[in-house]
N, C-alpha and C positions, 0 to 999 in steps of 0.2 A: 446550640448544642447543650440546652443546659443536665446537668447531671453527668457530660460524660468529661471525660478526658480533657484537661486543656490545649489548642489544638499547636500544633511545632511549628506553623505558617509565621515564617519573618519576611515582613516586607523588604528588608536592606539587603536580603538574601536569595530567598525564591526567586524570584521573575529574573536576574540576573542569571541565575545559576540555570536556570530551565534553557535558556537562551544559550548559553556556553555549550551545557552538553549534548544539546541537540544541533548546536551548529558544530562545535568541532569534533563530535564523535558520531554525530549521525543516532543516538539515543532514542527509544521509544518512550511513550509516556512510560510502557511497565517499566520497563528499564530503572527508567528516573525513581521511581516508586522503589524500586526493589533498593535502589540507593540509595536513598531517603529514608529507608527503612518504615515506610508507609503503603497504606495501599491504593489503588489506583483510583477508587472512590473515593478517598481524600484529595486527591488531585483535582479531582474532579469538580469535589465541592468546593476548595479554594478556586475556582475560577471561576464558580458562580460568586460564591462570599464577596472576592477580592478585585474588583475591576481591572487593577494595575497587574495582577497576575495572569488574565483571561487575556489580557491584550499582550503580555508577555509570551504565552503558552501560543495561542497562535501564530507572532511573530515565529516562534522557535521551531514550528511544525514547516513550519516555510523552509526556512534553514535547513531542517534534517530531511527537508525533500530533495533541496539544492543539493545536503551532503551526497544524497545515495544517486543521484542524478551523476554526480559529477567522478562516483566511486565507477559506475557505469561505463560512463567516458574513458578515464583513465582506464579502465579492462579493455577496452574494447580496442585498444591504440600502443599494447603490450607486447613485448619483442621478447624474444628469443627463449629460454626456458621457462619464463612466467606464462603461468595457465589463469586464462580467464575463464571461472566456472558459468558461462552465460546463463543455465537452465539456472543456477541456484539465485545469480541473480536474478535471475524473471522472476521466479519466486516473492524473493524481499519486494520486490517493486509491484508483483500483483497485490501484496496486501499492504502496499502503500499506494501505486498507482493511482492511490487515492488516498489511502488514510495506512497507515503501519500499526496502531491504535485499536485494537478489537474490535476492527472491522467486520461485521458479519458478511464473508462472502457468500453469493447466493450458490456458488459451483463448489462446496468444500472437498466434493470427488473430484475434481480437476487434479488435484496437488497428487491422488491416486491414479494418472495417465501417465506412462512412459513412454505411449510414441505421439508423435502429431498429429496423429491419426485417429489415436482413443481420443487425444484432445479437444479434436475438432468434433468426432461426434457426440461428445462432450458437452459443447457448448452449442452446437446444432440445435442437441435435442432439450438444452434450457431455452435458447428463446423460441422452439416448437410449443414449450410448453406455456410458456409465456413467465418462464421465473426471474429472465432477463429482458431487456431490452436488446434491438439490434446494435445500438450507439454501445451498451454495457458490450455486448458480444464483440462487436470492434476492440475496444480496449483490452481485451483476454487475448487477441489474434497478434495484437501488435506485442502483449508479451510472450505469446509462447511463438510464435512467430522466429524471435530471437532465437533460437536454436532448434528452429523449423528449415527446411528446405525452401527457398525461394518460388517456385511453381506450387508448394503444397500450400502455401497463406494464399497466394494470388489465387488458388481456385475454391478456398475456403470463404473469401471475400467477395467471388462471383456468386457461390452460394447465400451469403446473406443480401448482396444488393439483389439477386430474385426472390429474396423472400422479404424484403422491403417493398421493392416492388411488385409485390402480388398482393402485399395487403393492403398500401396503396391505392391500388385497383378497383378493391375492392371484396 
């Protein structure tokens, strides 16, 4: 980087600290970024730059899967006045369900469905179009599924395994 900035990467400091707050607060990279008072593309380049932090930042991504995994759980197993928001979590986990990180998802009209219904045809008519895969369409069924009707995912599911197996076919 010569001519710019010198960069605020500490090694005694970063990779520790990425690992902390994405394990005990569930933290996204912007997150971390906005805390650090850097931006996300600096992140980014200390994990190419800095070995120890790149093996840091993925341990930590680990972790902040585990957090919101386990924030899931605890909702799901909640008594008496506590409200488990399940759609809002589907959400956070749809755009972690794999990465939480500016993830391009290929459905960004999904998060504009309100029922399971616009949802499913929804995601129907991305892998018709082929902007997903059937395996990508499973994983959107399994989250919006969560504050779906039990027969409306099962017949959403019978619809993709004939359309696996149609092209299958042939």
């Amino acid at each position: 980087m010569a001519g710019g900035q010198p960069t605020k990467y500490n090694p005694d400091f970063h990779p520790e600290e990425i690992i902390r707050l994405m394990k005990d607060y569930g933290k996204t990279a912007v997150q971390v970024a906005r805390d650090w008072d850097i931006d996300v593309e600096t992140l980014n380049e200390w994990q190419r730059v800095h070995k120890e932090f790149s093996v840091a930042s993925k341990r930590a991504k680990q972790f902040r899967r585990a957090w919101w995994i386990d924030k899931g759980h605890q909702g799901m197993f909640t008594v008496g006045d506590v409200k488990f928001d399940s759609r809002l979590y589907g959400m956070m986990m749809r755009y972690d369900g794999m990465n939480l990180d500016e993830r391009v998802v290929p459905l960004p009209e999904l998060a504009n469905c309100k029922t399971f219904s616009e949802q499913a045809t929804c995601i129907l008519g991305a892998v018709a179009s082929g902007r997903i895969t059937v395996k990508e369409a499973q994983g959107y069924i399994s989250i919006v599924g969560m504050a779906a009707k039990v027969e409306e995912v099962t017949e959403l599911k019978r619809l993709l395994t004939e359309i696996q197996e149609s092209r299958n076919a042939g």
